[in-house]
Backbone as ProteinMPNN parsed JSONL, in Angstrom:
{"seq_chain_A": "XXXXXXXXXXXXXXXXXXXXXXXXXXXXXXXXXXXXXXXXXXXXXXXXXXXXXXXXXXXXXXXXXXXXXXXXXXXXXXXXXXXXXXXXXXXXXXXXXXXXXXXXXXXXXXXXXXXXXXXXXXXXXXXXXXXXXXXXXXXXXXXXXXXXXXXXXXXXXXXXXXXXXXXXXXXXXXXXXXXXXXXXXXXXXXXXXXXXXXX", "coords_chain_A": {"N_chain_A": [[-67.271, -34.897, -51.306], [-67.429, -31.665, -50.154], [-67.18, -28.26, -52.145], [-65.827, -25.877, -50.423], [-63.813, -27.601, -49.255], [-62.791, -29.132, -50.829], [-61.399, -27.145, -52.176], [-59.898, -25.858, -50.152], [-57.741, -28.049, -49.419], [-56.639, -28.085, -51.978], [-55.463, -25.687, -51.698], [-53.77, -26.02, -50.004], [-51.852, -28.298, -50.906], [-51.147, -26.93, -52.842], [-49.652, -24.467, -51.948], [-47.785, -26.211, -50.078], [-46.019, -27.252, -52.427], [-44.83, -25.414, -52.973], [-43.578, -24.787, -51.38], [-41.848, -26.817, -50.891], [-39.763, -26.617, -53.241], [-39.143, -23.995, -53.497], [-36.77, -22.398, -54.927], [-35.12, -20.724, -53.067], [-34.955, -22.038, -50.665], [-32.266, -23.445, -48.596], [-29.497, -25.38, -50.093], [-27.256, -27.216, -47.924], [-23.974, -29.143, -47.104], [-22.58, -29.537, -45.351], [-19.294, -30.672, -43.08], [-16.154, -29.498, -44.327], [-14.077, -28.359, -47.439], [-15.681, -27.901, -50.539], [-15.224, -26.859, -52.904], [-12.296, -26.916, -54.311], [-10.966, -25.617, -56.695], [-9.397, -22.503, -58.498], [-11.672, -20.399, -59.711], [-11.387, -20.491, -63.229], [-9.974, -18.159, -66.14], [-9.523, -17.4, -68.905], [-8.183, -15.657, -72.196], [-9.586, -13.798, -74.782], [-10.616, -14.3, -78.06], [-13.045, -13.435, -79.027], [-15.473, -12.407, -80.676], [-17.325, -9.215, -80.742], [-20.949, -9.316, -79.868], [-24.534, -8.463, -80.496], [-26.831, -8.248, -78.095], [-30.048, -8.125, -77.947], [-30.294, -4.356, -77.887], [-27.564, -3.801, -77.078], [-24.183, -4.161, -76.725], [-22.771, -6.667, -76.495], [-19.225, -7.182, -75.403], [-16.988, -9.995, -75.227], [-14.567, -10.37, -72.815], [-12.539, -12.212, -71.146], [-13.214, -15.605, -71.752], [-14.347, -17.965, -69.45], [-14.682, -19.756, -66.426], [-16.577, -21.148, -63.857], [-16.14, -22.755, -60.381], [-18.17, -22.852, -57.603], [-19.631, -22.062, -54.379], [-22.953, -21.867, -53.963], [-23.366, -18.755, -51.669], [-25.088, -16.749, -51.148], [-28.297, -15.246, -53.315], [-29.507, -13.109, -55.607], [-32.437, -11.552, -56.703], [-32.81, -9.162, -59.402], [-35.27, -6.698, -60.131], [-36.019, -3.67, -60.793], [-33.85, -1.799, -61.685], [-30.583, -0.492, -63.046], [-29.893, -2.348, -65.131], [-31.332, -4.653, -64.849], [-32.737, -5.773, -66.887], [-31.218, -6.844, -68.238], [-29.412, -8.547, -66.806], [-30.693, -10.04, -64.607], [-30.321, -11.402, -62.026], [-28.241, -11.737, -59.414], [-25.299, -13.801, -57.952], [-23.929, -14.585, -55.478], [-20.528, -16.057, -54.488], [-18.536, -18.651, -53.418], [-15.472, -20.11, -53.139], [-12.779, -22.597, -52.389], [-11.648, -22.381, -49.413], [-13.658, -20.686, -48.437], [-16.349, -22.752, -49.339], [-16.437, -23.666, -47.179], [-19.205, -25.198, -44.973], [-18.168, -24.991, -42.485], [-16.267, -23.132, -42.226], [-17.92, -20.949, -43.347], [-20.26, -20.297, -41.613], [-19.753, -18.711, -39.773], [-19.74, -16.381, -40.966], [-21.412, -13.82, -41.819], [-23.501, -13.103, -44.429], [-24.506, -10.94, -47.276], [-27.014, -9.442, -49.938], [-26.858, -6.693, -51.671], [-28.294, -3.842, -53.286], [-26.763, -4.172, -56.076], [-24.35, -5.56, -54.588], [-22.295, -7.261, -52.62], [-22.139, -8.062, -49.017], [-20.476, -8.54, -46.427], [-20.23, -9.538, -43.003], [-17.599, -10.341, -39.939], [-17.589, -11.251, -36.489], [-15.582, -12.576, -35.196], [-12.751, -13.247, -36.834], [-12.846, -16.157, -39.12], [-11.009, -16.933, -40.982], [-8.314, -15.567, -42.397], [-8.528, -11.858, -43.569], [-8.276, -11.319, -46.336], [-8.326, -13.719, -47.19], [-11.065, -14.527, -47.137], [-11.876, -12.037, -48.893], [-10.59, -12.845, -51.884], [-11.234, -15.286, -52.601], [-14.028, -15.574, -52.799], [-16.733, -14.27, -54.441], [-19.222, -11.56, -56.108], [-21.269, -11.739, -58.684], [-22.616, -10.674, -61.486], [-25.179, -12.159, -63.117], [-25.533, -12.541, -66.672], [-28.171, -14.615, -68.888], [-27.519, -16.603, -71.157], [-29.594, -18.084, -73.006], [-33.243, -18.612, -73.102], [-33.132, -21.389, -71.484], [-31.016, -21.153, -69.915], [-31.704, -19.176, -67.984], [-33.86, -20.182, -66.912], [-32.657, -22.333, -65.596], [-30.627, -21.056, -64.143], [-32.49, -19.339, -62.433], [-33.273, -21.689, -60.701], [-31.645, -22.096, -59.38], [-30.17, -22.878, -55.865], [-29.727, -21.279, -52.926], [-26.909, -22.213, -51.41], [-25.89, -24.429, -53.176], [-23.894, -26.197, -54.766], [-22.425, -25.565, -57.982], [-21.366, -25.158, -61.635], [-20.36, -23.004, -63.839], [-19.952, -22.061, -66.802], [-19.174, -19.684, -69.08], [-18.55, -16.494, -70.45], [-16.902, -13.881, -69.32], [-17.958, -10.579, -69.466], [-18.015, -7.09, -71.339], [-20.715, -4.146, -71.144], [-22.662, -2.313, -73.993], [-24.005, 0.276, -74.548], [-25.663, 2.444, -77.425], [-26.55, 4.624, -76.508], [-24.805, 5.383, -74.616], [-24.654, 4.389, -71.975], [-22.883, 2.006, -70.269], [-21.759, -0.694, -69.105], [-19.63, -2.705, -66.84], [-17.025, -5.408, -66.398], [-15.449, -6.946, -63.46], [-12.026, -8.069, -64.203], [-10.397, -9.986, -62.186], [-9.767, -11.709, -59.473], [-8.702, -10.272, -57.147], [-9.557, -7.492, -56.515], [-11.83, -5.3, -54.645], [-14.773, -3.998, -53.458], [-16.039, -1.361, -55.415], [-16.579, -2.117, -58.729], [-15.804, -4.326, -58.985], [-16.867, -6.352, -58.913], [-18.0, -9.299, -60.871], [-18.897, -9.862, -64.264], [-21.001, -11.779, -66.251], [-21.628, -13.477, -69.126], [-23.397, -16.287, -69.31], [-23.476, -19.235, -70.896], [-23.749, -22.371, -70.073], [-24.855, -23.992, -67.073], [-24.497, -26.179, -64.544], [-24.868, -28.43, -62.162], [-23.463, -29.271, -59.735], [-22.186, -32.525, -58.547], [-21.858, -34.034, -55.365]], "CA_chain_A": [[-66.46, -33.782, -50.786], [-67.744, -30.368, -51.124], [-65.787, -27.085, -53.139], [-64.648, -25.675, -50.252], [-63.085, -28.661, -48.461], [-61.651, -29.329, -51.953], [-60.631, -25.419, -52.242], [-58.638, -25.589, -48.646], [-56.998, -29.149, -50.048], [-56.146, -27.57, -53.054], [-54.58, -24.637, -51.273], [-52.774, -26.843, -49.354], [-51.142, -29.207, -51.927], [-50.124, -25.487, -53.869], [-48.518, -24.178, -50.733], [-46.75, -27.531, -50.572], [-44.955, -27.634, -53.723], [-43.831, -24.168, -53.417], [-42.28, -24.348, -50.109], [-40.864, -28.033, -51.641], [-39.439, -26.248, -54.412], [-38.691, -23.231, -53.26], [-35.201, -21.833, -55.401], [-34.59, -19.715, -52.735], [-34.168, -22.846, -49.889], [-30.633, -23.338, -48.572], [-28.52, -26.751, -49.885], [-26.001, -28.263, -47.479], [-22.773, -30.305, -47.766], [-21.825, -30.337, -44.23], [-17.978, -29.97, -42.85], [-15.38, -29.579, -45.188], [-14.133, -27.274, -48.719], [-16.273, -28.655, -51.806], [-15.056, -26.058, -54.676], [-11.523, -26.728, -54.241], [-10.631, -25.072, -57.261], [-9.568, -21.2, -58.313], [-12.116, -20.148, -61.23], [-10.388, -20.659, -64.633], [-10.096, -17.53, -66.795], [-8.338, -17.076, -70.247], [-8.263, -14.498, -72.765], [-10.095, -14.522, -75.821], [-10.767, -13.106, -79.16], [-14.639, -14.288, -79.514], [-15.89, -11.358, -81.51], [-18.501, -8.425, -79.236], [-21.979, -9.252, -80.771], [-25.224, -7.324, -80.361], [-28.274, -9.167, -77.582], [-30.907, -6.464, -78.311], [-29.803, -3.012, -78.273], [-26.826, -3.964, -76.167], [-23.093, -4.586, -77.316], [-21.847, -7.335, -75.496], [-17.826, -7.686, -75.746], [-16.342, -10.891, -74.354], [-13.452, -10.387, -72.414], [-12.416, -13.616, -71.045], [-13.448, -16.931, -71.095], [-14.771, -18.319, -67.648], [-15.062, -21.113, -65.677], [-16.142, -21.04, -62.119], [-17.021, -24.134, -59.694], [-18.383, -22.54, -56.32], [-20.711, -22.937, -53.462], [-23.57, -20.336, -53.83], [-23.327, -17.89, -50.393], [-26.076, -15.573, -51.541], [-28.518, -14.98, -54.802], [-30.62, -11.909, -55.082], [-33.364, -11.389, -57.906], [-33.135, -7.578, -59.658], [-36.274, -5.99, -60.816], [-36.535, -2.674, -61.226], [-32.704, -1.113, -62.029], [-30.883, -0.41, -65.109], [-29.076, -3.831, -65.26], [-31.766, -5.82, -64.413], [-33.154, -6.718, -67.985], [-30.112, -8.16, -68.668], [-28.596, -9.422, -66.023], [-31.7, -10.021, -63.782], [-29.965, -12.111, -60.696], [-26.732, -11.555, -58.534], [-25.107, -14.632, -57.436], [-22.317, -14.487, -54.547], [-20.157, -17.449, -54.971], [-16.963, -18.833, -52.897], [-14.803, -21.688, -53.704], [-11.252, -22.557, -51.486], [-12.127, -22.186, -47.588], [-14.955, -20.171, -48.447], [-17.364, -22.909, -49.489], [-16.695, -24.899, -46.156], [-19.532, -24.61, -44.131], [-17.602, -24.554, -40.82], [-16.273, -21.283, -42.102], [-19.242, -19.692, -43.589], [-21.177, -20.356, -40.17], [-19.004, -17.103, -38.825], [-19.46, -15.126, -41.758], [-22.912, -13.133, -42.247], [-23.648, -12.89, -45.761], [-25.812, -10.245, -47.734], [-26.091, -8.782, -50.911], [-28.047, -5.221, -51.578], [-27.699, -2.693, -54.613], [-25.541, -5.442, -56.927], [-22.962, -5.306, -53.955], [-22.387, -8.326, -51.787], [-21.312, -8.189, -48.051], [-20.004, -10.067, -45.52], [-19.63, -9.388, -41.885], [-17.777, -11.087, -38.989], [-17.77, -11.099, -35.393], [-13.898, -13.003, -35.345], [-12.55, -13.92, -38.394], [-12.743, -17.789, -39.194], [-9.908, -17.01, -41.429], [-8.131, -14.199, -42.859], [-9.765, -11.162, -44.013], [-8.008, -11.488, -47.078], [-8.673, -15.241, -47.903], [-12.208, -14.266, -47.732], [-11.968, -11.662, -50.227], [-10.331, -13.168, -52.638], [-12.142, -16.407, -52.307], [-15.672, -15.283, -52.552], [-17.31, -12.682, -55.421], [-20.4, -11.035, -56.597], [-21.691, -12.119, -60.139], [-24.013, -10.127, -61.924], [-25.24, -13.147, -64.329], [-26.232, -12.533, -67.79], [-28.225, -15.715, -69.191], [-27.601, -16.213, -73.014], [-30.78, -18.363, -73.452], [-34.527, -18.936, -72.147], [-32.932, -22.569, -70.771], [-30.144, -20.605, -69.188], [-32.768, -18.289, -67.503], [-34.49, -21.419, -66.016], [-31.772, -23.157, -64.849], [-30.463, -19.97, -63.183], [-33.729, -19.382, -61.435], [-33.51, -23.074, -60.191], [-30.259, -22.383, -58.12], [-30.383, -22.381, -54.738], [-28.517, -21.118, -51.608], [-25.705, -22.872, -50.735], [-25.048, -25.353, -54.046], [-22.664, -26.343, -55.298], [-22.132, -24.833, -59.007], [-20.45, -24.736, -62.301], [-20.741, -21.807, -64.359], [-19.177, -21.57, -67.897], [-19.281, -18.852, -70.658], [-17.416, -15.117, -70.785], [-16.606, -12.43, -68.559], [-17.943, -8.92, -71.078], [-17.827, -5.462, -70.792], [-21.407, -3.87, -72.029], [-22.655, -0.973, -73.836], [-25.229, 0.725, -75.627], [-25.619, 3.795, -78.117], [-26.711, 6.432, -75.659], [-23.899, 5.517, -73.459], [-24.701, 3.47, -70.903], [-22.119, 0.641, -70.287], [-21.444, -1.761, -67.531], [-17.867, -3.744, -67.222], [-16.553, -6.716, -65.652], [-13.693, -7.016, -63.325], [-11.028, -9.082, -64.427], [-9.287, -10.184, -60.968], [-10.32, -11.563, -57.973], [-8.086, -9.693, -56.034], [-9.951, -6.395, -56.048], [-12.573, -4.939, -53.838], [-15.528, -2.579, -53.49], [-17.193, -0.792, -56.791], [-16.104, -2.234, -60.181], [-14.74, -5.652, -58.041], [-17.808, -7.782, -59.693], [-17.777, -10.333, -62.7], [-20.298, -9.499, -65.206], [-20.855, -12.996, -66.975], [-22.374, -13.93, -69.93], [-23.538, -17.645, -68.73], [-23.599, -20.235, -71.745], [-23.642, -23.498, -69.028], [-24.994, -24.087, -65.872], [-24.139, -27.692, -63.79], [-25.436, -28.48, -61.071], [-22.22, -30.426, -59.386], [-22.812, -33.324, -57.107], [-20.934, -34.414, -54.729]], "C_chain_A": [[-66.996, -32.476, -51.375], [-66.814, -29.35, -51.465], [-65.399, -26.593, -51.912], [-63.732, -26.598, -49.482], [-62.225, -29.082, -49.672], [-60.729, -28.152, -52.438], [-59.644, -25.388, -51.387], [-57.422, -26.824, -49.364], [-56.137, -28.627, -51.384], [-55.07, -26.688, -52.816], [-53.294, -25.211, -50.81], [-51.538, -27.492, -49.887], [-49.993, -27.96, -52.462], [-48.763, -25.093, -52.939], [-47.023, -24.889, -49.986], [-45.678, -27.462, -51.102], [-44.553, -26.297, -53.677], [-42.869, -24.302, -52.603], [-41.347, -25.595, -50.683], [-40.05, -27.62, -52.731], [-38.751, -24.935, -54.618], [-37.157, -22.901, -53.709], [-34.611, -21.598, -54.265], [-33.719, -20.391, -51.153], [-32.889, -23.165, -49.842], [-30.168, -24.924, -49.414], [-27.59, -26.363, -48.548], [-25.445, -29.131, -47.215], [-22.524, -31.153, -46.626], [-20.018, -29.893, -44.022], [-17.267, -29.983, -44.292], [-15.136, -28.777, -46.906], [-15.244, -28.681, -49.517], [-16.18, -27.989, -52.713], [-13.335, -25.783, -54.228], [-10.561, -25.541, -54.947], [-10.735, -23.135, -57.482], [-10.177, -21.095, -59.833], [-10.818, -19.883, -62.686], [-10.672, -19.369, -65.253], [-8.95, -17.139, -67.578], [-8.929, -16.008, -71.185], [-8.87, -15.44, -73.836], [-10.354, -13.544, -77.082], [-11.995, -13.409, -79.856], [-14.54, -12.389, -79.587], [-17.107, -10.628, -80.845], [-19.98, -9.001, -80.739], [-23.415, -8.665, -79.752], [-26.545, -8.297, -79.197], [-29.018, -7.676, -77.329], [-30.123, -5.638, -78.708], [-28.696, -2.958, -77.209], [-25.832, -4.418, -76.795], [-22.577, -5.006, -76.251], [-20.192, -7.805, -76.647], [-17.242, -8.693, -74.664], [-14.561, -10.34, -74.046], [-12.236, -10.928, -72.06], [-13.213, -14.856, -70.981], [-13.451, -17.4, -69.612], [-15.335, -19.099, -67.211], [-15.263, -20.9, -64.563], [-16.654, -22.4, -61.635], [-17.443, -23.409, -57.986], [-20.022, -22.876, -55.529], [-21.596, -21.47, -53.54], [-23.719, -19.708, -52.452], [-24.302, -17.36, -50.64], [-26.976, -15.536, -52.81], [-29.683, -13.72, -54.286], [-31.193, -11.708, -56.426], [-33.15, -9.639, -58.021], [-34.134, -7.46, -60.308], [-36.468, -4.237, -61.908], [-34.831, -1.437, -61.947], [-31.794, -1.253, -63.252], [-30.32, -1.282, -65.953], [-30.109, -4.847, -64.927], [-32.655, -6.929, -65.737], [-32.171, -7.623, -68.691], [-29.543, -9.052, -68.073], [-29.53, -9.282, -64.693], [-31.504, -10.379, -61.775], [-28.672, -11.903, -60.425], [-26.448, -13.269, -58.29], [-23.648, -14.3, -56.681], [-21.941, -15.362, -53.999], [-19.213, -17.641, -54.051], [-16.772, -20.133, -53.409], [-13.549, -21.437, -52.412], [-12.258, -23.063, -50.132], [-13.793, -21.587, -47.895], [-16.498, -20.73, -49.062], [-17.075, -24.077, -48.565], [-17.65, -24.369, -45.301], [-19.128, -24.202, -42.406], [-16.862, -23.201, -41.049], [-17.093, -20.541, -42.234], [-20.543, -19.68, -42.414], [-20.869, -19.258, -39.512], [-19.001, -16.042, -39.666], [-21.1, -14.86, -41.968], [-22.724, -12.283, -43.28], [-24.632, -12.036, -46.501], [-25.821, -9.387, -48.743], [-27.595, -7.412, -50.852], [-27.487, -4.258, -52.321], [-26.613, -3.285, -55.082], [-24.242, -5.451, -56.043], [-23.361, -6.842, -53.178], [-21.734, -8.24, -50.49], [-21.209, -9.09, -47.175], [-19.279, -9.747, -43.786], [-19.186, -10.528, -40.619], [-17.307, -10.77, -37.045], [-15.971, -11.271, -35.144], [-13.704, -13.743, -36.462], [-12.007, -15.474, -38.17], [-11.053, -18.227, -39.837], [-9.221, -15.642, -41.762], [-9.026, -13.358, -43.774], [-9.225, -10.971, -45.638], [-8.338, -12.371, -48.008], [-10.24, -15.074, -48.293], [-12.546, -13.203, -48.896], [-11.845, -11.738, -51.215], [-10.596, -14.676, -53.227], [-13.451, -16.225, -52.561], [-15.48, -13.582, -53.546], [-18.833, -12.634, -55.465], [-20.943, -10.92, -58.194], [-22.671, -12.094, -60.748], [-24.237, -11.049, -63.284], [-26.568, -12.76, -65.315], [-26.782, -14.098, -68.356], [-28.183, -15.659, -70.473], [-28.864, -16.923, -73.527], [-31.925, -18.435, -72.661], [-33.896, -20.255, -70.792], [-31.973, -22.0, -69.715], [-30.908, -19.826, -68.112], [-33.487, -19.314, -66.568], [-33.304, -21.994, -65.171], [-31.06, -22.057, -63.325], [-31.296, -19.503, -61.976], [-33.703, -20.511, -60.356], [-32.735, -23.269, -59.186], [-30.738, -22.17, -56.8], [-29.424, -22.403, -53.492], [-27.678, -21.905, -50.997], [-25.09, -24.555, -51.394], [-23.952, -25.184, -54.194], [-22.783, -26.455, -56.964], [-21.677, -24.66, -59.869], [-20.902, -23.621, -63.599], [-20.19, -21.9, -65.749], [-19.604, -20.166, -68.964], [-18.002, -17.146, -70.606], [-17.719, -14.174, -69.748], [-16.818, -11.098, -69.19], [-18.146, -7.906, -69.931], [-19.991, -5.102, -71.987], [-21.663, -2.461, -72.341], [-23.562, -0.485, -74.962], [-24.8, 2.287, -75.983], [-26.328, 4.9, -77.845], [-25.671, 6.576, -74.164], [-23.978, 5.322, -72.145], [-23.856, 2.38, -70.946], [-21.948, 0.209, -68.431], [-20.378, -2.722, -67.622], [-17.798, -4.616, -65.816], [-15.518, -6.386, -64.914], [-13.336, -8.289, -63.598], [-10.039, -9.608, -63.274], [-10.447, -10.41, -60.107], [-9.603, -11.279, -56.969], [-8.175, -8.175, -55.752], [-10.977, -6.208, -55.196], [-13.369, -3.787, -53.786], [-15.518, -2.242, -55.203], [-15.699, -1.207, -57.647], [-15.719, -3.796, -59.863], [-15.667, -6.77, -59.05], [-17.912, -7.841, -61.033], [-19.023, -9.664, -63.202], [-20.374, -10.894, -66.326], [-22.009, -13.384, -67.773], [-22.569, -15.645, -69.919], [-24.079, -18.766, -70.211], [-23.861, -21.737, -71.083], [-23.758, -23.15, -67.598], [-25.022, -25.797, -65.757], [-24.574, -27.448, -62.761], [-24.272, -29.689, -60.193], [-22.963, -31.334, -58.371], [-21.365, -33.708, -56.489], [-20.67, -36.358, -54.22]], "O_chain_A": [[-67.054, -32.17, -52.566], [-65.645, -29.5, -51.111], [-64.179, -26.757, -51.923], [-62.723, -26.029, -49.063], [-61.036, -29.357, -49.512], [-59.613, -28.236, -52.951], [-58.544, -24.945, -51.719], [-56.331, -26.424, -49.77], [-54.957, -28.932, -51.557], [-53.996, -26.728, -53.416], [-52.136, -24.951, -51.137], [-50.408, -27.296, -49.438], [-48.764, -27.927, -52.512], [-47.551, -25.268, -53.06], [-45.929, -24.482, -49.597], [-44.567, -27.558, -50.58], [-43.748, -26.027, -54.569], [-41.673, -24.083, -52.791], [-40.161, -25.362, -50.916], [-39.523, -28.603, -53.252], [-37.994, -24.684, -55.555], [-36.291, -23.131, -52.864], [-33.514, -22.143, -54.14], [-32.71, -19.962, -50.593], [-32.254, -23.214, -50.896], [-30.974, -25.758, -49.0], [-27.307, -25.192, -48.294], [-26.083, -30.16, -46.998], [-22.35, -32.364, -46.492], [-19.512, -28.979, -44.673], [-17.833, -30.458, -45.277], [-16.173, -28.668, -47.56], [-15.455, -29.849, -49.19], [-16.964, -28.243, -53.628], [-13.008, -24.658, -53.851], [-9.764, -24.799, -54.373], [-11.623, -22.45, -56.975], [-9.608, -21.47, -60.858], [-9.776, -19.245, -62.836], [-11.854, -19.117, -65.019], [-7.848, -16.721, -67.223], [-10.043, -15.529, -70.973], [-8.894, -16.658, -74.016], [-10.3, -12.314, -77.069], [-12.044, -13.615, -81.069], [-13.927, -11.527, -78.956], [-17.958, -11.376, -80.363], [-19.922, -9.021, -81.969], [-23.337, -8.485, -78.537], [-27.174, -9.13, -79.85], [-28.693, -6.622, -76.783], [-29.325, -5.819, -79.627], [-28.832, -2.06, -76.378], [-26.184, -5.233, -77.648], [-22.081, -4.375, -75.317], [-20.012, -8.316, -77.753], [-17.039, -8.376, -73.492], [-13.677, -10.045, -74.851], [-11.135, -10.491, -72.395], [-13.908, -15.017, -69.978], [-12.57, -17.152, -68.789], [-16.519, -19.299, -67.484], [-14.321, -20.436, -63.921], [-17.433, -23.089, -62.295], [-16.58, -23.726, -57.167], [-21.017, -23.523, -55.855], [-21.17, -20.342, -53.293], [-24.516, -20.44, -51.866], [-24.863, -17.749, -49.615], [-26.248, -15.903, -53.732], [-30.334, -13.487, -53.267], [-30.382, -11.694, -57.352], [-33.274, -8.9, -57.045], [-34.119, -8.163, -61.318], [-36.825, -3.905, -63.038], [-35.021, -0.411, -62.6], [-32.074, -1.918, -64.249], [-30.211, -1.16, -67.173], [-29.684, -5.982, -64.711], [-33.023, -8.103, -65.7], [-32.251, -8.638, -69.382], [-29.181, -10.14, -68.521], [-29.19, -8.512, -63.795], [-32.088, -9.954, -60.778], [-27.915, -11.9, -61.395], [-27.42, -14.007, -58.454], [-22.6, -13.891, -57.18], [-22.582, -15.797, -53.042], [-18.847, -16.534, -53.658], [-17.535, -20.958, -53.912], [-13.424, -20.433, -51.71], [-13.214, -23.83, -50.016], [-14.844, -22.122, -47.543], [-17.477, -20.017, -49.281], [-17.325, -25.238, -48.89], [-17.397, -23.292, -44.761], [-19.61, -23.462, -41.549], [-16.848, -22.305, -40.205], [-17.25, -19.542, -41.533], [-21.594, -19.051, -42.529], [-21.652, -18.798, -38.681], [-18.471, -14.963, -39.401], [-21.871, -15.773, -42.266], [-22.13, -11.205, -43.312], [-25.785, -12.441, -46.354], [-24.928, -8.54, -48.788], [-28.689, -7.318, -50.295], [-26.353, -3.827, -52.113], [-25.511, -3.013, -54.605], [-23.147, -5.365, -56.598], [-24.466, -7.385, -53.189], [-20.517, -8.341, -50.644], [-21.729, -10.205, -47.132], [-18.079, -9.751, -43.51], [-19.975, -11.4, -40.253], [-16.579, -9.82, -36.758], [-15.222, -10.312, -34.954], [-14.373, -14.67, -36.919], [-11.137, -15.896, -37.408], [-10.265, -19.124, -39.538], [-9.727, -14.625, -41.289], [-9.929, -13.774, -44.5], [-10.041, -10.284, -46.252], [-8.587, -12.168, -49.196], [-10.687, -15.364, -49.403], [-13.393, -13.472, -49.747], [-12.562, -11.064, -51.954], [-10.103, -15.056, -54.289], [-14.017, -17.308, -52.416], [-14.794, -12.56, -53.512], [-19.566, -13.487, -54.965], [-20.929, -9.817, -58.74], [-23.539, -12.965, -60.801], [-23.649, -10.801, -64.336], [-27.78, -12.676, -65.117], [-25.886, -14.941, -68.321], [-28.758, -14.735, -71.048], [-29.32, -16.412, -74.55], [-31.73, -18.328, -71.45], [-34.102, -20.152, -69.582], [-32.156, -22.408, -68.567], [-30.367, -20.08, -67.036], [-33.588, -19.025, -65.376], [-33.336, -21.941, -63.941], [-31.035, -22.24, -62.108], [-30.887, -19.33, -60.828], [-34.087, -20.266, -59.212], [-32.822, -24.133, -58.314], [-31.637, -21.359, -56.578], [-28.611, -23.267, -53.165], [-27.937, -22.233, -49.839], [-24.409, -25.427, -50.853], [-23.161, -24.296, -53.878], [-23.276, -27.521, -57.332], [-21.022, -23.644, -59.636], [-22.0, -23.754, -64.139], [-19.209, -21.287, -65.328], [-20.727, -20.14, -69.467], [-16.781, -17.119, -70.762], [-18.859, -13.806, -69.464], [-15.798, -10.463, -69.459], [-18.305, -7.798, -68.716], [-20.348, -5.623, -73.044], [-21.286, -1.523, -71.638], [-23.685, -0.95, -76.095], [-24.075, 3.071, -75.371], [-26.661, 5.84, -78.566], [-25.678, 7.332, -73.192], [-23.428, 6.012, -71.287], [-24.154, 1.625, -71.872], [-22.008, 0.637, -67.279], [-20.341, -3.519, -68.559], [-18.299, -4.511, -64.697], [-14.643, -5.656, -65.379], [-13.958, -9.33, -63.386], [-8.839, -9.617, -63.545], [-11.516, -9.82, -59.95], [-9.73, -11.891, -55.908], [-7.354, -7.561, -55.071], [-11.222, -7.328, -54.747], [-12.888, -2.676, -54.008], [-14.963, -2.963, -56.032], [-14.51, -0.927, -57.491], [-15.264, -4.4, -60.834], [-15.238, -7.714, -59.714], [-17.926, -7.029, -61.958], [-19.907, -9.074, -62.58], [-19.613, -10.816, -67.29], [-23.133, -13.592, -67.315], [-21.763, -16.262, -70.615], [-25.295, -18.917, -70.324], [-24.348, -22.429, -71.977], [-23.072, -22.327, -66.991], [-25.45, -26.546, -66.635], [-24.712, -26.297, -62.347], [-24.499, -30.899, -60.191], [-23.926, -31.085, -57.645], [-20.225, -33.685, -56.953], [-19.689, -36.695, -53.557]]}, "name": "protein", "num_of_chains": 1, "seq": "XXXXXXXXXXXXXXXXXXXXXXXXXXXXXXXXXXXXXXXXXXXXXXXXXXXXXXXXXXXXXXXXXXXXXXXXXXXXXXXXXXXXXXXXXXXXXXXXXXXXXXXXXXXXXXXXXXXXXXXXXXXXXXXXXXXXXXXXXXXXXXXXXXXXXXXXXXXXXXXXXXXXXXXXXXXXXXXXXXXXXXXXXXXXXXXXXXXXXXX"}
């Protein structure tokens, strides 16, 4: 076999395993909810400590189990060394795919939207059902695993909900509720555990 017949083969195989592997490919479940549950969050008195030149303060404790709708990689903005990836999550109704088939999903400048033609359900249930989660990873393994997610798992999340903030006065905060909307509405989560649920 000569180099380039082994060069094209080579190419080939590469091209392969990316598209096989690809994070960014959808999962699906098929009919029916699969994150029954409403994310867990309790208060807490874990003590703010310093990752770099950054004062993270935990706010609450946080559990979520949802179906990923969306993930978007940040590069270049002023949240993105910390909290590099978006993830926009639902649980309830909002991780059945016979509803999310009517909803067009999209996230752009750490916001997440969602338009529909006729609503599958109320325009309520979907808001409060479905967020935007600017995820901090607390380790390298966390950072991998995060990377690894892909569109339309199914998800469990653990670690803290913080507020952050540095000494030239830059900060960035969490909301606490999923029953707000529009600017300030998204979690800011410091991610200690990622699961990969099965079903």
């Amino acid at each position: 076999m000569n180099l380039n017949k082994l060069g094209i083969i080579s190419l080939i195989l590469i091209i392969g395993g990316v598209i096989f592997n690809n994070p960014f490919s959808t999962v699906t479940y098929g009919a029916g909810v699969i994150a029954p549950n409403e994310p867990l969050q309790k208060s807490t008195d874990t003590a703010p400590f310093y990752y770099n030149d950054i004062e993270v303060k935990p706010q609450a404790s946080f559990v979520i189990e949802a179906k990923v709708l969306a993930k978007k990689q940040y590069y270049f903005d002023a949240g993105s060394h910390i909290a590099p990836v978006d993830l926009a999550l639902g649980w309830g109704r909002m991780s059945d795919e016979t509803i999310l088939k009517d909803i067009d999903i999209s996230q752009r400048h750490r916001f997440f939207f969602w338009r529909v033609d006729e609503f599958p359900i109320p325009r309520k249930e979907i808001e409060q059902h479905s967020t935007n989660m600017h995820i901090i990873p607390s380790n390298e393994t966390i950072t991998q695993q995060i990377n690894a997610i892909k569109e339309g798992q199914l998800i469990r999340l653990k670690g803290y909900l913080v507020n952050l903030k540095r000494a030239d006065g830059w900060h960035w905060e969490s909301s606490l509720s999923r029953r707000d909307t529009g600017g300030g509405a998204c979690e800011l989560m410091w991610v200690e555990a990622v699961e990969n649920v099965s079903l």
